[in-house]
C-alpha positions as CSV (number, residue, x, y, z in Angstrom):
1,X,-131.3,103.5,156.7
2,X,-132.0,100.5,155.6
3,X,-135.0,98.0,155.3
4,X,-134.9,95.0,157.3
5,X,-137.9,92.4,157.0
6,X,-138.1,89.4,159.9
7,X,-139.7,86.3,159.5
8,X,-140.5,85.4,162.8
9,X,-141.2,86.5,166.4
10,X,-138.9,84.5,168.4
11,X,-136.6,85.6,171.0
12,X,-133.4,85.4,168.9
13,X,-135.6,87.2,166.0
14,X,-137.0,90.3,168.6
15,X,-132.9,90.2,170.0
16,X,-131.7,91.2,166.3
17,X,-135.0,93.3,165.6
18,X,-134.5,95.6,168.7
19,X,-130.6,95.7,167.6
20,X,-131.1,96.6,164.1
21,X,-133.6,99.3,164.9
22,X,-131.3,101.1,167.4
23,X,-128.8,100.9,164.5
24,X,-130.8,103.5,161.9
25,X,-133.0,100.5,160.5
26,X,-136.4,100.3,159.8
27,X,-137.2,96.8,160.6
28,X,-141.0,94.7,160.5
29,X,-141.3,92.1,161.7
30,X,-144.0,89.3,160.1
31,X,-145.3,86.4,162.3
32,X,-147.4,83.7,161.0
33,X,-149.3,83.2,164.4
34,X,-150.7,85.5,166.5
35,X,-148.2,86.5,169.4
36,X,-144.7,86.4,169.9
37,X,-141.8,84.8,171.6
38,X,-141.8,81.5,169.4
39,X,-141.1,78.7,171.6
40,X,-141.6,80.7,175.0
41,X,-145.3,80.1,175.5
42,X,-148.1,80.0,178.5
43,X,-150.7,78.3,179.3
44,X,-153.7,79.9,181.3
45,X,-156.6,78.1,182.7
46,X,-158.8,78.7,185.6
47,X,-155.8,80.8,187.1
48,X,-152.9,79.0,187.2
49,X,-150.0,79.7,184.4
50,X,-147.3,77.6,183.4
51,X,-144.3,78.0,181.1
52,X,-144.8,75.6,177.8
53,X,-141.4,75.9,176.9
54,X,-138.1,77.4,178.8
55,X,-138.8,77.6,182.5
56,X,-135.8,78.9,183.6
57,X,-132.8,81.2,182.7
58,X,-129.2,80.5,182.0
59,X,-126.3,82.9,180.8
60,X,-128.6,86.3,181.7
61,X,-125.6,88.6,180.7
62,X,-126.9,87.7,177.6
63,X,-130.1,89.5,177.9
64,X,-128.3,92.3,180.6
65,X,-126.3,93.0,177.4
66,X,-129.4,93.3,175.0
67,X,-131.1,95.7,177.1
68,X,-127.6,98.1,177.7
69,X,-127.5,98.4,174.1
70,X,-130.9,99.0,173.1
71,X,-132.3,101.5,175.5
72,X,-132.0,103.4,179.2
73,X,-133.3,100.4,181.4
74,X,-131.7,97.4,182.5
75,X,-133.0,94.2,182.2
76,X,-133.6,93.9,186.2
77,X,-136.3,97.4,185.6
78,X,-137.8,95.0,183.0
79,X,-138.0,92.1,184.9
80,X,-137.5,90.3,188.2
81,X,-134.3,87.9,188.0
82,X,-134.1,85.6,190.9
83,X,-131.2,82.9,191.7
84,X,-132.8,79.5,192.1
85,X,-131.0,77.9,195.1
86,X,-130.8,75.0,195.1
87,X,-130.3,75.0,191.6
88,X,-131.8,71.5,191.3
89,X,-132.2,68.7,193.7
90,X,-131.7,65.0,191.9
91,X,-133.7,62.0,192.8
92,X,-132.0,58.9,191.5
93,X,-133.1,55.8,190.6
94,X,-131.8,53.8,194.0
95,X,-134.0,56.7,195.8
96,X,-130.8,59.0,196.7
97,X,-131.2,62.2,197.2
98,X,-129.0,65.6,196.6
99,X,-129.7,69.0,196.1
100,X,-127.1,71.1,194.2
101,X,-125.9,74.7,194.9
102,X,-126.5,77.4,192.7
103,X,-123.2,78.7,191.2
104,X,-120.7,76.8,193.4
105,X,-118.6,74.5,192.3
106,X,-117.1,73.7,196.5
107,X,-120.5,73.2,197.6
108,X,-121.6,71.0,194.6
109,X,-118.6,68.9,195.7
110,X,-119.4,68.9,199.3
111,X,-123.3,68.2,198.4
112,X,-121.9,64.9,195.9
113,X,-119.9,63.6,198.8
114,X,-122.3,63.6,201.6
115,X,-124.9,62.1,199.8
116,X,-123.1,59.7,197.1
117,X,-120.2,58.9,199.2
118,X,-116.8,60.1,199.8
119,X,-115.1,60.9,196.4
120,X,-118.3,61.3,194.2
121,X,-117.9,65.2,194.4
122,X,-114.1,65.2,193.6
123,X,-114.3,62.9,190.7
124,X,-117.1,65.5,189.6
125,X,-115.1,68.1,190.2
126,X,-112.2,67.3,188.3
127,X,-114.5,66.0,185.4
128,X,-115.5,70.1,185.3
129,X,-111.7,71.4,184.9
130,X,-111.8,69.4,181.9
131,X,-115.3,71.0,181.1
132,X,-113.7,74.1,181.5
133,X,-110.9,73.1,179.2
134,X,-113.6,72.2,176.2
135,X,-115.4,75.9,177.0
136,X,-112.2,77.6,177.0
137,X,-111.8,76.5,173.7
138,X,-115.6,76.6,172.2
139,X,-116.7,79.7,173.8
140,X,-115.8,82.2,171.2
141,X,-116.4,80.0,168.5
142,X,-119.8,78.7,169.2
143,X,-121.0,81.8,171.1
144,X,-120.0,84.8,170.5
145,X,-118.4,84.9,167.1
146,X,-120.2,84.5,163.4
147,X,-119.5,80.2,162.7
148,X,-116.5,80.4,159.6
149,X,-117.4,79.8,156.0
150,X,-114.9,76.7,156.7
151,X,-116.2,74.8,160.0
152,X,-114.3,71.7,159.9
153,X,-112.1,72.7,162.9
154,X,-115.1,73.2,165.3
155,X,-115.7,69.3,164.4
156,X,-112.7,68.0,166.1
157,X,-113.1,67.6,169.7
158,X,-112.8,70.0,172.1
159,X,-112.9,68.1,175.5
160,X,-109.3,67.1,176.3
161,X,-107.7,63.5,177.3
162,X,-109.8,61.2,175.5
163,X,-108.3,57.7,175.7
164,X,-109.5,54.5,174.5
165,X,-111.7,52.4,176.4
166,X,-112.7,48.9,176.3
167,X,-111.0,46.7,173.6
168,X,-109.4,50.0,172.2
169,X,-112.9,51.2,170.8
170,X,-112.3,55.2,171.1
171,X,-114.3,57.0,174.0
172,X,-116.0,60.2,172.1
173,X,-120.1,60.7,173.1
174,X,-120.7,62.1,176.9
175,X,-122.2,58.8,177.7
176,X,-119.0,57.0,177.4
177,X,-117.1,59.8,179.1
178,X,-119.3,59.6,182.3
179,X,-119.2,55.7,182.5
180,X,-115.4,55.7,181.9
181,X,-114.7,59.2,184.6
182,X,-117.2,59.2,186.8
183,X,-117.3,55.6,187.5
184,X,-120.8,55.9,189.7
185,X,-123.8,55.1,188.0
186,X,-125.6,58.2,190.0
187,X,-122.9,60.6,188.7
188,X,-123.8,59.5,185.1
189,X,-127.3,59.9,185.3
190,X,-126.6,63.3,187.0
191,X,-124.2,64.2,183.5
192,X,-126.3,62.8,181.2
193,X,-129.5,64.7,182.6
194,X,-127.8,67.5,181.8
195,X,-127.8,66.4,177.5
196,X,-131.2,65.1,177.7
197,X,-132.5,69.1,179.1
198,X,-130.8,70.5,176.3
199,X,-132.7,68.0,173.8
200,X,-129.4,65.6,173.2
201,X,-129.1,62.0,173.6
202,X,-126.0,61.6,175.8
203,X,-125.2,57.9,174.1
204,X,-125.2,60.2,170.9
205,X,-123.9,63.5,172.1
206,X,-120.2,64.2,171.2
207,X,-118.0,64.5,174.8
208,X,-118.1,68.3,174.4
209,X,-121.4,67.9,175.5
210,X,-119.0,68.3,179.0
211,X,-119.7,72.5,178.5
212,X,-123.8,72.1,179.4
213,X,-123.1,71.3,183.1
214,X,-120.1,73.7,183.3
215,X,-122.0,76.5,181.9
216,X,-125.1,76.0,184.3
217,X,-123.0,75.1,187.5
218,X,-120.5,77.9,186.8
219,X,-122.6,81.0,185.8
220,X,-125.7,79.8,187.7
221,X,-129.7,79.4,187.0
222,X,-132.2,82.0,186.9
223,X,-135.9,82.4,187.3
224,X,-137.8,84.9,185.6
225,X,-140.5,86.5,187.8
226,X,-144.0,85.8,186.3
227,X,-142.2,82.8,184.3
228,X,-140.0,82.9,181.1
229,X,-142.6,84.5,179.0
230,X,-142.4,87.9,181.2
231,X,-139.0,87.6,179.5
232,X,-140.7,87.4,175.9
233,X,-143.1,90.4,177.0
234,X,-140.2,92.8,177.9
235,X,-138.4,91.7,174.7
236,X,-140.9,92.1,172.7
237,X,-141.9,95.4,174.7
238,X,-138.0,96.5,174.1
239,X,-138.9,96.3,170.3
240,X,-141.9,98.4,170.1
241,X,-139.8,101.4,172.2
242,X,-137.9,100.8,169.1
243,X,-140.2,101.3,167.0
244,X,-140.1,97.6,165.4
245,X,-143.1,96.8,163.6
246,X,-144.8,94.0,164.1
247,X,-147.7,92.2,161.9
248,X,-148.9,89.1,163.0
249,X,-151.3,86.4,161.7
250,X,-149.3,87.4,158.6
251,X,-146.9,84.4,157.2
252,X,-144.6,85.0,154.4
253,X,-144.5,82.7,151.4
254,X,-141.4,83.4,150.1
255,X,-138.1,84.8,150.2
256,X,-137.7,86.9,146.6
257,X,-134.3,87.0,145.2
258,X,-132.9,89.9,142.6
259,X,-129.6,89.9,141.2
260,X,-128.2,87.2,143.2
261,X,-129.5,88.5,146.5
262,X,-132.2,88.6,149.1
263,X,-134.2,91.2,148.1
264,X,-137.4,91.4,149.8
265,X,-140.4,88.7,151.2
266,X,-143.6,87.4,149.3
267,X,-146.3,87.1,152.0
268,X,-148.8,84.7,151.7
269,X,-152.0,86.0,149.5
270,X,-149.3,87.3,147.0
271,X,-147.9,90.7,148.5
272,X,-144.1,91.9,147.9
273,X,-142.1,93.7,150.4
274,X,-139.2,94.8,149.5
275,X,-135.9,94.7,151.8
276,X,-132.5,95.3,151.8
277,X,-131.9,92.4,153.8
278,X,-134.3,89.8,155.3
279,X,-134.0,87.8,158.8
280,X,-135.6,84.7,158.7
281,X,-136.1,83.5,162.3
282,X,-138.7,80.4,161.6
283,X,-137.0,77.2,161.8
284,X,-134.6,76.3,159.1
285,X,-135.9,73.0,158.4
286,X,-139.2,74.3,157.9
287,X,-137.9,77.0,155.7
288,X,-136.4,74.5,153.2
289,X,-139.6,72.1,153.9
290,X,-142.1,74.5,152.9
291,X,-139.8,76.7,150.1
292,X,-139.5,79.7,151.8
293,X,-136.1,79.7,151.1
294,X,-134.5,77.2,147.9
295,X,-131.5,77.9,146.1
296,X,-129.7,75.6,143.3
297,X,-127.4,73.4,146.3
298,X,-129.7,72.5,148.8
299,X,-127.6,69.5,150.1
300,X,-125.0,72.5,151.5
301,X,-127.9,72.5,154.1
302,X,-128.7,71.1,156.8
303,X,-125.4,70.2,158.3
304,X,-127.7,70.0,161.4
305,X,-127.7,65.9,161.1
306,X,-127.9,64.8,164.4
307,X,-130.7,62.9,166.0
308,X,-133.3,65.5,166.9
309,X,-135.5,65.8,170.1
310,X,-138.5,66.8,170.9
311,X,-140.5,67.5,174.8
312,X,-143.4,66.2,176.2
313,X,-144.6,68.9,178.6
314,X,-147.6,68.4,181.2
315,X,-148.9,71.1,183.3
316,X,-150.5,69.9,186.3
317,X,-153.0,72.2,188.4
318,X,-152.6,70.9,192.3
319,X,-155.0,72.0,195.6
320,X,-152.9,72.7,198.7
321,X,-149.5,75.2,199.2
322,X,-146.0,74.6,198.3
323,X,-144.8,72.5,200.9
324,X,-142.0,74.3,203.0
325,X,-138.4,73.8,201.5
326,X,-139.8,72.4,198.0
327,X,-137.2,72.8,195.4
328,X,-138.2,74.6,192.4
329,X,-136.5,72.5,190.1
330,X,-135.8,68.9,190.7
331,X,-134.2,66.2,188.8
332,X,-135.8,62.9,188.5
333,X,-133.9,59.6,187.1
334,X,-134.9,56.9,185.2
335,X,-133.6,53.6,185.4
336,X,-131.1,52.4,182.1
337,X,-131.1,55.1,179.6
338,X,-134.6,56.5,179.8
339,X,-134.8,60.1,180.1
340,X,-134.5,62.3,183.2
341,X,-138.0,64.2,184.1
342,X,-137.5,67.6,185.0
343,X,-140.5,68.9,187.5
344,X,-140.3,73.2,188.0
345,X,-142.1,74.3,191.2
346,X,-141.7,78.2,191.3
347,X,-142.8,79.9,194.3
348,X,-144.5,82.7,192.4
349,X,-147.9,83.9,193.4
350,X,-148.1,85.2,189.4
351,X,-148.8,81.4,188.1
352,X,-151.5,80.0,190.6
353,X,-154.9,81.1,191.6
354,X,-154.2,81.6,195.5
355,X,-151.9,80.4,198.3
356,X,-154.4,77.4,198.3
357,X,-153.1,76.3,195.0
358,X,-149.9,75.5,193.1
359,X,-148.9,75.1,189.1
360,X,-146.1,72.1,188.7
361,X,-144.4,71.8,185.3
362,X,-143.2,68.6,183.8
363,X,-140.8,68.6,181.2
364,X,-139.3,65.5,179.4
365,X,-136.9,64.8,175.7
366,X,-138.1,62.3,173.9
367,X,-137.4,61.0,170.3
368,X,-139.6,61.4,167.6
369,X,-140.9,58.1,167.2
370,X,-144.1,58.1,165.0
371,X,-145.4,54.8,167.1
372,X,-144.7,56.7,170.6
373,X,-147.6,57.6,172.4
374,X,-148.1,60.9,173.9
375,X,-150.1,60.0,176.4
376,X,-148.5,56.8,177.7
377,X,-145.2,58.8,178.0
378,X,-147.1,61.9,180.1
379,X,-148.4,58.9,182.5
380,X,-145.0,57.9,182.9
381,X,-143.9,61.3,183.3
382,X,-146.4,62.0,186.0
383,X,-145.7,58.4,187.8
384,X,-142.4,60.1,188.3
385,X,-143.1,63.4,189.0
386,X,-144.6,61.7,192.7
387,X,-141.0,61.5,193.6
388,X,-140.8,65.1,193.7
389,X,-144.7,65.9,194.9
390,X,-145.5,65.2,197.9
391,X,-149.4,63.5,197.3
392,X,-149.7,64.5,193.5
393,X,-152.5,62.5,193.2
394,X,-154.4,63.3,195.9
395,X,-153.8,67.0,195.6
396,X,-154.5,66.9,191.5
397,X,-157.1,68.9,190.1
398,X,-156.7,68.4,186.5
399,X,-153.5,67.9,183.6
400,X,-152.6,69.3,180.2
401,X,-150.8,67.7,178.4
402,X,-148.3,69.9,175.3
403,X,-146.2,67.3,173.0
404,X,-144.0,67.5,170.0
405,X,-147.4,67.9,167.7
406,X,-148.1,71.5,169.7
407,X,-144.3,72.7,169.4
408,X,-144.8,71.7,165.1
409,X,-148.0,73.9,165.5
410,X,-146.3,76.5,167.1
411,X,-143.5,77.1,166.0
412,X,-143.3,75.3,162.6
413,X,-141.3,72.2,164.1
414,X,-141.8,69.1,165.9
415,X,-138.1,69.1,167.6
416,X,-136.3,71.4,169.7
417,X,-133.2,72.6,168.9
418,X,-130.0,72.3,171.6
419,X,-127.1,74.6,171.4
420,X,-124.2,74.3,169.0
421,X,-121.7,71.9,170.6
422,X,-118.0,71.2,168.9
423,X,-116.5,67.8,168.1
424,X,-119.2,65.1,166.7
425,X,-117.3,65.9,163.2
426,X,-119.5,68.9,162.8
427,X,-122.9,67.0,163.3
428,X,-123.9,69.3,166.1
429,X,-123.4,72.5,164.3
430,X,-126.2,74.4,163.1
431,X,-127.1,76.6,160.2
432,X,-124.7,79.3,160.1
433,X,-126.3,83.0,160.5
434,X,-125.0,83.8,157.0
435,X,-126.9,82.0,154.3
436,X,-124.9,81.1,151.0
437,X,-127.8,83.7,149.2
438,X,-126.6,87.0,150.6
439,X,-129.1,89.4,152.3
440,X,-130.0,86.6,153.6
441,X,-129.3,86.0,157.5
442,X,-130.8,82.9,160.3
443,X,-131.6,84.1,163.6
444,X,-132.6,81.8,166.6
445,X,-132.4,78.3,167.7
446,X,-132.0,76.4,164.6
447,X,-129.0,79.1,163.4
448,X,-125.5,79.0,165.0
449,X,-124.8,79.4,168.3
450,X,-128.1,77.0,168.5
451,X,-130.8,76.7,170.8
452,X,-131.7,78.0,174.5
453,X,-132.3,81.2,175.4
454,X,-129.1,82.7,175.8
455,X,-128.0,81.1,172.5
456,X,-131.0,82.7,171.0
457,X,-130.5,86.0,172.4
458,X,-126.3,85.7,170.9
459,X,-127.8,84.4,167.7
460,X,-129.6,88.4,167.4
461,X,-126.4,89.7,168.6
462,X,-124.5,87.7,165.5
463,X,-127.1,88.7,163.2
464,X,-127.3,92.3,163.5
465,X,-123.9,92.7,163.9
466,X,-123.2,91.4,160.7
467,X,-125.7,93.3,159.1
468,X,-124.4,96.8,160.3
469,X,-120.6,96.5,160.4
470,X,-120.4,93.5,157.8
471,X,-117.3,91.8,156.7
472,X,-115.0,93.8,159.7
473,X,-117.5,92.0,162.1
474,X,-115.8,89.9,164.5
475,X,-118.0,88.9,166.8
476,X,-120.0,90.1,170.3
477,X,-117.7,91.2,173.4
């Protein structure tokens, strides 16, 4: 049996925790603030809840597999999963209208053509199978397997029949690819929304980008009853049955090496604990930033060196019901390249006072511009959030407002990390879960595969598993 130490209370962090413990391990976990689930927050006032960071679910086999392995009940005896349907409706700049299917890929086409025009949904269509072709080939890779010492392959791109476009000037981000295949200006704010909720620029993004659409409008979306962080609560819950230990309030300092290895933590006020092996699920920037971790090559770290995102999120606390068919997640375009505004609208009596009453969530990625200002951009962000509200103003009782300067606070980093992505010569990959000082593993967002919740959750499956079966470990099937 060994002893494990976690830095960190994150989902991917809890995901390896609640695997390692099952294994024989005695694992504690330390958390600098004082409750778990790292970027999966609520916020609570006068009744109403909303979901600060992920609202909704993608990939839930994920999680179904986390809770096979790790004890008697399934994820659905943990929580309520619930297919959102339509998976979005899009609002587009020219004031058109569509709402897409969950999980089908004929009625998405269907939906495109009726409301776009005949041909939208086919050219849509086919621009999945290539999708499909770029998963096919990342999936293992960037999911499920550890990332290789050498990662130069998974920076050649993945997403086939790229051509050159105009005056031979190569076509490789997701911006170019939706102007050049889609060939409707509706269609590419429709694939580039998809970049932006996953905190990438599209006119930066590499085309493999193509796999973020695929993945949602092929495996489908999910909502969590009670919000995303009932998700964090049964994780968390999952642990304890486990007999994780968890300290909180507690950060550590510094990660203590012996011998040329990871051998234990130094938590602030000065106290060693040793470990066999430590689990450092706080961002990686911040690790390096603040010395938790240093070693004599820095510069083999980050890799990570695309332009980072953060969100803007305000949570707005209306009078009146849910109007009848309301979508609970719907898309609103910008004009140019300005963000998309996402606005979440779940029907759950858990997140509002009363009937009377309803909790709207607005999300937006925006870059980290010092001169930006928060509160211009959530006035923008509500401006468009009317398209989706019927009488938002009238109906508002008061607004919160969460920015890049609470997600620093909270989780020890202004910008939010999107999932690994091949191609962009290896700009888009992050820290691999091995660290070049062994005993020393990443877990979460900013470790490979990346960030969202289902990359999260692989990133604890990555992680434990090479901790208990080592060098033979191939990967998660």
């Amino acid at each position: 049996m060994a002893r494990i130490v976690v830095i960190g209370a994150g989902l991917g962090a809890m995901a390896a925790a609640a695997r390692l413990a099952v294994a024989g391990h005695r694992v504690t976990v330390y958390e600098a603030g004082g409750t778990y689930g790292g970027a999966v927050r609520r916020f609570e006032r006068d009744g109403f809840g909303f979901d600060t960071g992920p609202g909704l679910l993608h990939l839930p086999a994920v999680y179904r597999d986390l809770f096979v392995k790790t004890g008697k009940e399934p994820l659905e005896e943990c929580v309520e999963l619930a297919q959102v349907d339509p998976a979005s409706r899009h609002v587009f700049a020219d004031g058109t209208r569509v709402d897409l299917p969950n999980a089908s890929r004929a009625g998405t086409v269907s939906a495109l053509d009726a409301a776009l025009g005949a041909g939208t949904g086919e050219r849509w269509g086919e621009f999945l199978v290539r999708a499909r072709e770029a998963w096919d080939r990342t999936r293992r890779p960037l999911l499920e397997e550890p990332q290789p010492a050498d990662a130069s392959a998974l920076g050649r791109e993945p997403y086939p029949a790229l051509k050159a476009g105009l005056l031979r000037r190569p076509t490789t981000t997701l911006a170019q690819i939706g102007a050049r295949e889609l060939r409707d200006p509706r269609l590419a704010a429709l694939l580039d929304s998809y970049a932006w909720s996953y905190g990438f620029d599209p006119a930066t993004a590499p085309a493999a980008a193509a796999v973020l659409p695929y993945m949602e409008q092929t495996f489908g979306t999910w909502y969590v009853g009670g919000g995303i962080r009932a998700l964090a609560d049964a994780v968390y819950e999952r642990c304890r049955k486990r007999r994780v230990e968890f300290v909180f309030d507690t950060a550590v300092d510094e990660v203590v090496e012996k011998d040329g290895r990871a051998a234990g933590v130094r938590l602030v006020g000065g106290e060693l604990v040793e470990a066999d092996h430590v689990v450092a699920g706080a961002p990686v920037p911040a690790l390096y930033r603040e010395q938790v971790v240093t070693w004599e090559r820095q510069d083999d770290w980050p890799r990570y060196q695309a332009a980072l995102t953060g969100r803007v999120t305000v949570c707005l606390a209306l009078r009146g019901a849910r109007e009848a068919g309301a979508a609970h997640r719907t898309v609103v375009h910008g004009s140019g390249d300005r963000p998309a505004v996402t606005v979440l609208r779940a029907d759950d009596p858990a997140l509002r006072p009363d009937d009377d009453h309803e909790s709207v969530t607005v999300t937006s990625t925006v870059g980290l511009n010092p001169e930006d200002d928060w509160a211009d951009i959530a006035r923008e962000m509500v401006a468009a959030a009317e398209s989706a509200v019927p009488d938002l103003r009238e109906r508002l009782l008061w607004q919160e407002v969460r920015t890049p300067d609470d997600t620093l606070r909270e989780t020890g980093a202004q910008e939010v990390p999107g999932p690994a992505l091949g191609g962009g010569r290896g700009l888009f990959l992050p820290a691999a879960n091995r660290s070049p000082l062994p005993g020393l593993h990443f877990v979460g967002g900013w470790s490979h595969p990346g960030g969202g919740l289902a990359h999260a959750g692989m990133s604890g499956a990555l992680v434990a598993g090479l901790i208990v079966e080592g060098a033979d470990f191939r990967g998660s099937r």
